[in-house]
ROVEXNU-499068 format. One record per residue (C-alpha): x, y, z; residue in one letter. Coordinates in nm, 4 decimals, always signed. Layout:
residues N
<node><xx>X</xx><yy>Y</yy><zz>Z</zz><rest>a</rest></node>
...
This chain:
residues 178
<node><xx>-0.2568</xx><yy>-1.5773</yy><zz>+1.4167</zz><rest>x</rest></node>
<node><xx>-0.3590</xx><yy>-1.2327</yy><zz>+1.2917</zz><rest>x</rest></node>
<node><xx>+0.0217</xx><yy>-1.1578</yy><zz>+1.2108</zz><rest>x</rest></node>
<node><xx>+0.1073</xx><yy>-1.1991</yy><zz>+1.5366</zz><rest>x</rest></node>
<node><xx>+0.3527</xx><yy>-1.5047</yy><zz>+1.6385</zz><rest>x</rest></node>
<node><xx>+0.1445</xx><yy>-1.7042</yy><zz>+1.8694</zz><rest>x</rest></node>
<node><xx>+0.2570</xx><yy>-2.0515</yy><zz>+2.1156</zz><rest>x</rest></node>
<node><xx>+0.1010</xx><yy>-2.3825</yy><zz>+2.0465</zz><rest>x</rest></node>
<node><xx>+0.0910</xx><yy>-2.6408</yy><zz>+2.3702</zz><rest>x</rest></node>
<node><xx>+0.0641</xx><yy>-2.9441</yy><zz>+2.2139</zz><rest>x</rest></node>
<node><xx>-0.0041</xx><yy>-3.1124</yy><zz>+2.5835</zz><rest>x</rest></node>
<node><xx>-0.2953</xx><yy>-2.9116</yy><zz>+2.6461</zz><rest>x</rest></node>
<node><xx>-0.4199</xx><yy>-2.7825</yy><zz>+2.3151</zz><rest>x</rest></node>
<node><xx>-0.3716</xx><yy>-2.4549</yy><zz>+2.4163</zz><rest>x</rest></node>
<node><xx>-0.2758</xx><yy>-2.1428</yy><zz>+2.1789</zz><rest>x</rest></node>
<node><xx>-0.1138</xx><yy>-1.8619</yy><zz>+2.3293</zz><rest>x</rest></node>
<node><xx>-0.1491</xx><yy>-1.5581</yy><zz>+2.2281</zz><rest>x</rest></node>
<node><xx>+0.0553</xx><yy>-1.2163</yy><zz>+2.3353</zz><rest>x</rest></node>
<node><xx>-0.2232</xx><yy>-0.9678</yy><zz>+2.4190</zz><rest>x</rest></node>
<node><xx>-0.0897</xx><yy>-0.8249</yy><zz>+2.7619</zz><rest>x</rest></node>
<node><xx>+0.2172</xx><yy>-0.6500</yy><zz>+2.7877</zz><rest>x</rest></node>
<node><xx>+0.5171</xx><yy>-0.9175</yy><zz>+2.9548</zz><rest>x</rest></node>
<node><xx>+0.3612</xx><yy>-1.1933</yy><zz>+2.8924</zz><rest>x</rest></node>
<node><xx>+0.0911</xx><yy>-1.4642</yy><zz>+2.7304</zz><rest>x</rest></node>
<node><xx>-0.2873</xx><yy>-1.5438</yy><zz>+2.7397</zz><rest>x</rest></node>
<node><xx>-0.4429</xx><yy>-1.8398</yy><zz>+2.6262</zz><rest>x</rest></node>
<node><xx>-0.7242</xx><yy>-1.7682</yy><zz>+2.3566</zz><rest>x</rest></node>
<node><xx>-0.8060</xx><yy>-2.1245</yy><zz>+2.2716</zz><rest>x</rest></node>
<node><xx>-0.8300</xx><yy>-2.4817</yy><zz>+2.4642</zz><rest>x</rest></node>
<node><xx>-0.7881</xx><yy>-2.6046</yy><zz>+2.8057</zz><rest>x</rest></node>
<node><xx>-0.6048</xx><yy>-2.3102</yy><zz>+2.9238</zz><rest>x</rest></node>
<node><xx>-0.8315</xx><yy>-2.0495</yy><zz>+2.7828</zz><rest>x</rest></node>
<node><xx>-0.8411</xx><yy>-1.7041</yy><zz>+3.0080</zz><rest>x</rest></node>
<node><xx>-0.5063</xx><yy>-1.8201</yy><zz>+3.1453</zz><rest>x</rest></node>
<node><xx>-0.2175</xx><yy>-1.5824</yy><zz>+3.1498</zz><rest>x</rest></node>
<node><xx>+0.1739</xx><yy>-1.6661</yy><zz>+3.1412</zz><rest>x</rest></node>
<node><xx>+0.3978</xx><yy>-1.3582</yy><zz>+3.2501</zz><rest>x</rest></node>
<node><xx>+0.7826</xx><yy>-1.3107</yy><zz>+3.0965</zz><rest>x</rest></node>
<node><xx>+1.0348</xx><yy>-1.4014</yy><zz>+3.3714</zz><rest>x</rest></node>
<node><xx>+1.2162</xx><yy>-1.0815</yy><zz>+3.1927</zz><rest>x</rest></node>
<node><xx>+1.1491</xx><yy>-0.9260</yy><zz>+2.8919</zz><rest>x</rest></node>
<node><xx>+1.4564</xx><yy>-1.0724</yy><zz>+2.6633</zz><rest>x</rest></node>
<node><xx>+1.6828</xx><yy>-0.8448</yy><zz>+2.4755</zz><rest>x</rest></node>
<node><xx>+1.6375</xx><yy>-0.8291</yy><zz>+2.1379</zz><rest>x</rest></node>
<node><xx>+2.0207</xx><yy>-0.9768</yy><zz>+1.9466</zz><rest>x</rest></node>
<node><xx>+2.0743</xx><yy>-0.9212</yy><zz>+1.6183</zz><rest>x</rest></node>
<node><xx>+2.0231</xx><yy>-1.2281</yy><zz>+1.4112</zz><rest>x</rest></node>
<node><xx>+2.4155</xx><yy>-1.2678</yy><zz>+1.3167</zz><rest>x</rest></node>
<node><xx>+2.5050</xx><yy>-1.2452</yy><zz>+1.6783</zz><rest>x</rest></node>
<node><xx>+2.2355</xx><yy>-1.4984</yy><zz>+1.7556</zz><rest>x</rest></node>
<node><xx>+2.3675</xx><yy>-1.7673</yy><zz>+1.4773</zz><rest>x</rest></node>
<node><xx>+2.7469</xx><yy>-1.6953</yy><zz>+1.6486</zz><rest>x</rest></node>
<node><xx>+2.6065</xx><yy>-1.8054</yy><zz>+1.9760</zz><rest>x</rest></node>
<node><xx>+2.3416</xx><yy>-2.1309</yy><zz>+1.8468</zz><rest>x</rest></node>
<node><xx>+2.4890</xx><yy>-2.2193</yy><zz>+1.4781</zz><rest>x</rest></node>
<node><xx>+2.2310</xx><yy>-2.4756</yy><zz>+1.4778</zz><rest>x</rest></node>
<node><xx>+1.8963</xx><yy>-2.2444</yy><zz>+1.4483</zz><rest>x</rest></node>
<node><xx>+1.6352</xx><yy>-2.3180</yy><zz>+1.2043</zz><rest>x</rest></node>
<node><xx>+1.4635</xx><yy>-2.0118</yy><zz>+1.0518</zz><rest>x</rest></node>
<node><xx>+1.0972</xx><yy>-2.0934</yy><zz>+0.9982</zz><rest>x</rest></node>
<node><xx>+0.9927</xx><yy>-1.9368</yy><zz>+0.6747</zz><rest>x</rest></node>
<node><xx>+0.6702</xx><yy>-1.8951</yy><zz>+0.6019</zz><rest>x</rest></node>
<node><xx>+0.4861</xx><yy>-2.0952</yy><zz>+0.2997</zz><rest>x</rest></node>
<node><xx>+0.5143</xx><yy>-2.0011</yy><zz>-0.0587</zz><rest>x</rest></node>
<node><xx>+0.2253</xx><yy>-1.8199</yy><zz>-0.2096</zz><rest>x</rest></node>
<node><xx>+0.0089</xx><yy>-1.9876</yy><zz>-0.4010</zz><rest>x</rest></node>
<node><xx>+0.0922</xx><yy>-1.9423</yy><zz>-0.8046</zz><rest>x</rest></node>
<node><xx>-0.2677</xx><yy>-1.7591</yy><zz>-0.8505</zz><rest>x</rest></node>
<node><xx>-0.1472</xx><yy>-1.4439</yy><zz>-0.5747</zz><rest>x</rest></node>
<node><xx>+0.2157</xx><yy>-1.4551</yy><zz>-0.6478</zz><rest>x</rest></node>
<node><xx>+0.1333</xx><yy>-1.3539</yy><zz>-1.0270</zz><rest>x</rest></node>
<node><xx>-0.1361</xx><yy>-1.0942</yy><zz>-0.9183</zz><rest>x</rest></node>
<node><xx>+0.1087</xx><yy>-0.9473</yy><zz>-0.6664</zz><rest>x</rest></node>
<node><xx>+0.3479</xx><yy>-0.9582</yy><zz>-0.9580</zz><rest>x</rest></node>
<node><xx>+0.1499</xx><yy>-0.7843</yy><zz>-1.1664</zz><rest>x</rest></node>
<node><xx>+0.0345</xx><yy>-0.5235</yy><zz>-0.9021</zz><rest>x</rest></node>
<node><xx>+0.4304</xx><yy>-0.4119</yy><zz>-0.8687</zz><rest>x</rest></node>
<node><xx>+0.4587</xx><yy>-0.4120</yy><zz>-1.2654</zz><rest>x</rest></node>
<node><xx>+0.1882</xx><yy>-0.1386</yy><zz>-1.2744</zz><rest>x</rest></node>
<node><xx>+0.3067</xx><yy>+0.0415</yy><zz>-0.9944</zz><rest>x</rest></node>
<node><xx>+0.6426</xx><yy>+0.0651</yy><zz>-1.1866</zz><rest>x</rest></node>
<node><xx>+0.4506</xx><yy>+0.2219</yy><zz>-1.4530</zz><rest>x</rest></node>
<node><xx>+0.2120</xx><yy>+0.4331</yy><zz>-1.3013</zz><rest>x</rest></node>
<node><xx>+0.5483</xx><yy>+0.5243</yy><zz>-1.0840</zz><rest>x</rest></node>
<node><xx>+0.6732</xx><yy>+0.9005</yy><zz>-1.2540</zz><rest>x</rest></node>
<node><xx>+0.5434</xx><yy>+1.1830</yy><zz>-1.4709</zz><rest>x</rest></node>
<node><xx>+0.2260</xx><yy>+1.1702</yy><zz>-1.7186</zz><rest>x</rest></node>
<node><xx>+0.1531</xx><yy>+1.4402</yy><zz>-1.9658</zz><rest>x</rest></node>
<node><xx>-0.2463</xx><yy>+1.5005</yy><zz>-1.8811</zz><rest>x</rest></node>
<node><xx>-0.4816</xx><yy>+1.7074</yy><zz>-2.0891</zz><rest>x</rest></node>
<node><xx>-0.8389</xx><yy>+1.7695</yy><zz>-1.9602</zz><rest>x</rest></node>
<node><xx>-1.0883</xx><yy>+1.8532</yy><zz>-2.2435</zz><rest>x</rest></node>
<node><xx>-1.2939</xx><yy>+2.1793</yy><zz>-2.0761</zz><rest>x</rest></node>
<node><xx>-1.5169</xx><yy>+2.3425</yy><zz>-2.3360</zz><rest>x</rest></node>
<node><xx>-1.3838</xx><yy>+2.1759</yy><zz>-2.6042</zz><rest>x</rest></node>
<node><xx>-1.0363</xx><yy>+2.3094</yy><zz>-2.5186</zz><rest>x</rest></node>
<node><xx>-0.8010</xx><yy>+2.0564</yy><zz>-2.3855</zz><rest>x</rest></node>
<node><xx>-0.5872</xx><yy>+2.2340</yy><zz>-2.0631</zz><rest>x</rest></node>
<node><xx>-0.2391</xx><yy>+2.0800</yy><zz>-2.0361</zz><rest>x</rest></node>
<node><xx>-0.1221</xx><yy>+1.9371</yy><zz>-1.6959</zz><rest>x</rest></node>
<node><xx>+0.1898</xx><yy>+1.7218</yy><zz>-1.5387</zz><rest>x</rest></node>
<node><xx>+0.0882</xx><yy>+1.4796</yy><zz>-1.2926</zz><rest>x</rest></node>
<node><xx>+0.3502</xx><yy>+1.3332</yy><zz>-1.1089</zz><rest>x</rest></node>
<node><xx>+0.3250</xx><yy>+1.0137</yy><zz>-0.8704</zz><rest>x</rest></node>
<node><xx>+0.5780</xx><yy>+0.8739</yy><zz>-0.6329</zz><rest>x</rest></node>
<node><xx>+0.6461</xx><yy>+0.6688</yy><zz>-0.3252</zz><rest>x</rest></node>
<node><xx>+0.7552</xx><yy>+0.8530</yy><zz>-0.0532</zz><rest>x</rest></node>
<node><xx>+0.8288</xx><yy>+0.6824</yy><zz>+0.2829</zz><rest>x</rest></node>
<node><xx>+0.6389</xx><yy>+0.4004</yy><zz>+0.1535</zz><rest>x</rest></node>
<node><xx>+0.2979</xx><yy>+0.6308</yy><zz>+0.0957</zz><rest>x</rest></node>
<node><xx>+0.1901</xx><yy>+0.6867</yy><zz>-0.2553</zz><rest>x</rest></node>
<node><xx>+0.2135</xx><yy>+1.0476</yy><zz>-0.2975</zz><rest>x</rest></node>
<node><xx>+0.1489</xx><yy>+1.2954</yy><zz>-0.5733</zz><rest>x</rest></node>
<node><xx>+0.1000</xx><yy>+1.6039</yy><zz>-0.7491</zz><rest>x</rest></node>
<node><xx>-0.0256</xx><yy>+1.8243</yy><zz>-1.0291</zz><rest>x</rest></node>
<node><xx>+0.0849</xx><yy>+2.1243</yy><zz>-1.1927</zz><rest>x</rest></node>
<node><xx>-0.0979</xx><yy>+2.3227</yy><zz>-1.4339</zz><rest>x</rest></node>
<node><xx>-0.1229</xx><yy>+2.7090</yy><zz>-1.5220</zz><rest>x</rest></node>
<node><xx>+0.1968</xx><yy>+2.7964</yy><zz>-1.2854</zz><rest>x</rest></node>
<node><xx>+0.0110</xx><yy>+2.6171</yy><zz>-0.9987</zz><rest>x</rest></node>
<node><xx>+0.1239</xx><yy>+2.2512</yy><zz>-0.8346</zz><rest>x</rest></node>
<node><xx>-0.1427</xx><yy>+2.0831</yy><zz>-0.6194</zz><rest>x</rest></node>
<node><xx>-0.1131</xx><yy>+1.7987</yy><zz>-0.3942</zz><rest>x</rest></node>
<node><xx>-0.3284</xx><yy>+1.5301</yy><zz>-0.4818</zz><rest>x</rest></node>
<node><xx>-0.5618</xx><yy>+1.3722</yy><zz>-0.1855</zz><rest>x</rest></node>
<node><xx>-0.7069</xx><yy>+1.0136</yy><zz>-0.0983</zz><rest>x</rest></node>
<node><xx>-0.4514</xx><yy>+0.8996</yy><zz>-0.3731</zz><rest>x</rest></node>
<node><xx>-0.5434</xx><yy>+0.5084</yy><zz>-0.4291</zz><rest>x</rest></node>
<node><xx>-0.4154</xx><yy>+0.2693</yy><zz>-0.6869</zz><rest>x</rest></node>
<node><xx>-0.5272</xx><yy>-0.0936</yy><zz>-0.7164</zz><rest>x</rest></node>
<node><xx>-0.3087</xx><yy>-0.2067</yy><zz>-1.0149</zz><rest>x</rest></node>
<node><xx>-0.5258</xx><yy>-0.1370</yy><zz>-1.2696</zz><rest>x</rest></node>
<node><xx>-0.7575</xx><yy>+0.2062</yy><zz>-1.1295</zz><rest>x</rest></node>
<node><xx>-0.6176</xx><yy>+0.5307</yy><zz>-0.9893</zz><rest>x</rest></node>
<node><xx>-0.8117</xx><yy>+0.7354</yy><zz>-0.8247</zz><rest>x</rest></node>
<node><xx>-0.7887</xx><yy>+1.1188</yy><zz>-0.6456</zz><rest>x</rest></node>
<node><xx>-0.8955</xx><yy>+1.4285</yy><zz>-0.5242</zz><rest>x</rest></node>
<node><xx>-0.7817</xx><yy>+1.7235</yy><zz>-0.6285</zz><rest>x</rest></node>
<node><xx>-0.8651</xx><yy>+2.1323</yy><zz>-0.4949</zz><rest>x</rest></node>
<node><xx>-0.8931</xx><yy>+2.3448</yy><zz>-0.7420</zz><rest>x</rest></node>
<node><xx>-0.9880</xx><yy>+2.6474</yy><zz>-0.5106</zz><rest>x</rest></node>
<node><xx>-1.1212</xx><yy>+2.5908</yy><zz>-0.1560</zz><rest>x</rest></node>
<node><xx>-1.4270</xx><yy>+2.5216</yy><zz>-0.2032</zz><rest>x</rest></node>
<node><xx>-1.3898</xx><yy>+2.3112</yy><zz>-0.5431</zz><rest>x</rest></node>
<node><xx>-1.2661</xx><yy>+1.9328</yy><zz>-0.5584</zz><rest>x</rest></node>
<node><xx>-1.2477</xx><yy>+1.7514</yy><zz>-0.8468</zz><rest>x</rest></node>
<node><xx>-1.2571</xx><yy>+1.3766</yy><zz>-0.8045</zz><rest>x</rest></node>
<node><xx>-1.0781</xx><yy>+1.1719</yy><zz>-1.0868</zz><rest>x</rest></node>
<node><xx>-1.0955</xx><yy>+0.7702</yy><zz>-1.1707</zz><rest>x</rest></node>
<node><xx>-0.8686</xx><yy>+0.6371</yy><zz>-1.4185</zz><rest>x</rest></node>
<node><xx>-0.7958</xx><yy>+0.3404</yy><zz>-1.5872</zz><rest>x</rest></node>
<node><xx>-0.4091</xx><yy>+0.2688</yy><zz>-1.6767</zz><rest>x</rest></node>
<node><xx>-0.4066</xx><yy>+0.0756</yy><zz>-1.9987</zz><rest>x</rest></node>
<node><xx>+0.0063</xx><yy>+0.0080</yy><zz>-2.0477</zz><rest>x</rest></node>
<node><xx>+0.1210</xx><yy>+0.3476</yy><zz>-2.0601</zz><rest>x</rest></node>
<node><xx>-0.2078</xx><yy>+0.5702</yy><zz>-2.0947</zz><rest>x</rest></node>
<node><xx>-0.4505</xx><yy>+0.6846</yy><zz>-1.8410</zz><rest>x</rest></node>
<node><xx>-0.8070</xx><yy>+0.7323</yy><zz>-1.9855</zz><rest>x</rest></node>
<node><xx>-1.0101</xx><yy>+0.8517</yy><zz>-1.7068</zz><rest>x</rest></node>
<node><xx>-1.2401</xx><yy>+1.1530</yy><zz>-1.6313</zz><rest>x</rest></node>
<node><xx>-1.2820</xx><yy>+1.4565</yy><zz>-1.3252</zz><rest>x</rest></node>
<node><xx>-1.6340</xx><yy>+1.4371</yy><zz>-1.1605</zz><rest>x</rest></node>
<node><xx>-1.6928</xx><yy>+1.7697</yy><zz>-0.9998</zz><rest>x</rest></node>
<node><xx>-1.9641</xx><yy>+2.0736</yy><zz>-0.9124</zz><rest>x</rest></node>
<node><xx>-1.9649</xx><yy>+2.1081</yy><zz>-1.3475</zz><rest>x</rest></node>
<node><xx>-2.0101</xx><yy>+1.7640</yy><zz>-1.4151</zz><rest>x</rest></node>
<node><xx>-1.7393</xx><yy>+1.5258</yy><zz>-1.5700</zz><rest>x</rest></node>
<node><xx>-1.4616</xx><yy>+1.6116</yy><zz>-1.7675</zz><rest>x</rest></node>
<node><xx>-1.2872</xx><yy>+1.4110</yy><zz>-1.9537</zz><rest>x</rest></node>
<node><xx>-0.8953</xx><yy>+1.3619</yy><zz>-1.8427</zz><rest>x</rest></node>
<node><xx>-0.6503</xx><yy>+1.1284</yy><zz>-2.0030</zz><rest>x</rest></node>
<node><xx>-0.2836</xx><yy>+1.1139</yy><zz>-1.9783</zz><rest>x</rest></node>
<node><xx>+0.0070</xx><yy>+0.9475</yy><zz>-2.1289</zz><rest>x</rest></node>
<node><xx>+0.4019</xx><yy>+0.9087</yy><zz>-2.0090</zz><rest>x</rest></node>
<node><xx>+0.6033</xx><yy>+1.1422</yy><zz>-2.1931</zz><rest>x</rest></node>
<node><xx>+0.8906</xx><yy>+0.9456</yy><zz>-2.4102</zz><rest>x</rest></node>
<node><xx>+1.1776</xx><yy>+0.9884</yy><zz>-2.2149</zz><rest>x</rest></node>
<node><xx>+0.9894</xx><yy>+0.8741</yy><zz>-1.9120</zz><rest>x</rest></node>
């Protein structure tokens, strides 16, 4: 229930829920506002140990996804491998397209990245990918931020900046080697 491993009583209908610290309250049937403390707080035993001691233990798994979300999760990680790395960016300003190198990566399981352009790397902000959109914020002095929104089309990004100037238009693609 909500991520959380919950206890079913099948004699009173009860589920039990861990919301207080040692032990378990019952959120739903007869038992409802009742509370069940630990005896002790068990140890935790590392799952090999734990199969030496009681061979016979069943792991429950949970249920496989349904086709439909197991292909879009499938397809989320393919575009994250892509949009994973360097891009070549240019960003048309006056006519005059200004060379950049994005780079994205996971760090510590956080989507991270940066930008370098004219001798200067920037840390991109509110970095957010949906599998098909990336989107950022970017300082280009203090009191400046340029917002961009991006769509990844295999491996291009066609997007633009929306900032104090208006919108530029940005677009990137992954250099050969990458």
């Amino acid at each position: 229930m909500n991520n959380v491993f919950v206890l079913y009583d099948r004699g009173t209908g009860s589920v039990w829920y861990p919301l207080k610290d040692g032990g378990f309250d019952a959120v739903a049937g007869a038992a409802q506002g009742s509370h069940i403390p630990f005896l002790r707080k068990p140890d935790p035993v590392p799952l090999a140990d734990w199969v030496k001691i009681h061979p016979k233990t069943k792991v429950l798994l949970p249920p496989p996804l349904p086709e439909r979300m197991r292909r879009r999760m499938e397809a989320r990680k393919q575009a994250m491998n892509i949009i994973l790395g360097k891009w070549e960016m240019k960003t048309m300003v006056n006519d005059a397209p200004i060379d950049a190198v994005m780079t994205l990566a996971l760090e510590k399981g956080q989507f991270v990245g940066s930008w370098a352009s004219k001798g200067r790397t920037m840390e991109l902000k509110n970095l957010r990918f949906d599998g098909t959109t990336l989107k950022f914020d970017r300082e280009t002095s203090p009191e400046q931020v340029l917002s961009f929104e991006g769509k990844l089309r295999r491996k291009r990004l066609i997007g633009k900046y929306t900032g104090p100037a208006g919108e530029l238009q940005c677009n990137g693609a992954r250099p050969a080697s990458n």
